[in-house]
N, C-alpha and C positions, 0 to 999 in steps of 0.2 A: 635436266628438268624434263617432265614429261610435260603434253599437254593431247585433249581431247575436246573437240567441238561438238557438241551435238545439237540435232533439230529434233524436235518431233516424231518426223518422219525418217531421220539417216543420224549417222555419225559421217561426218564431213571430213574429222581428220583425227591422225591418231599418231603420236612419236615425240622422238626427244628433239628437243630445240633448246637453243642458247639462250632466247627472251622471245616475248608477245606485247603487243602494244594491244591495249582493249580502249573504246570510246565509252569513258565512265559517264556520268549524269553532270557531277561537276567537272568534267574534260578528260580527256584520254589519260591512261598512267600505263607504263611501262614497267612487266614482273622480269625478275631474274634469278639468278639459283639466287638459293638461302633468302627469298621474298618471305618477310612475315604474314602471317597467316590472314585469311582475307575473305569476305564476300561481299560484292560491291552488286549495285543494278548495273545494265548497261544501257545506252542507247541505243539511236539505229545511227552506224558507220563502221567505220574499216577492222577489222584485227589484221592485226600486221604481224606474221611469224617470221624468225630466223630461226634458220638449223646452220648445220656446219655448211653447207653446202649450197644453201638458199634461201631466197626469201618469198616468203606467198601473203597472200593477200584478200581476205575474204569479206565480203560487204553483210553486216548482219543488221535484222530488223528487232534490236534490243532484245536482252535477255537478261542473266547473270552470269556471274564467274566466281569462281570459290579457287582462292589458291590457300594447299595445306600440305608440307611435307614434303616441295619440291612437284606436287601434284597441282598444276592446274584445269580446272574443269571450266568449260564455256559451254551453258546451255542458251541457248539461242533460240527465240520464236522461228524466227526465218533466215533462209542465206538467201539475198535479192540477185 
């Protein structure tokens, strides 16, 4: 699954990873491969990525997220 972060201002992060936790409106949800297709609001808190190799953690100031095709996208007002 791929996933890309973007602000505004940058692209924050860009590669494959195994899942992403997003802080929805009605509470966090967690995508993974073959996630049905999606775009949710978000609030302001954490995204949480795994890849094979690690985990990151990125505090956002609400946005959206659109997952389609194994393609997740997080547009983001702000990373705090």
């Amino acid at each position: 699954m791929y996933l890309e972060i973007l602000t505004p201002d940058q692209k924050v992060f860009s590669g494959d990873i195994t899942s992403v936790q997003v802080p929805g409106m009605s509470g966090s949800f967690e995508v993974l491969t073959n996630h049905a297709a999606i775009i949710s609001t978000l609030e302001k808190g954490d995204v949480k990525i795994r890849t094979a190799k690690e985990e990151k953690v990125f505090t956002i100031d609400g946005g959206v997220v659109e997952v389609l095709h194994d393609k997740v996208i997080v547009l983001a007002e702000a990373i705090l």
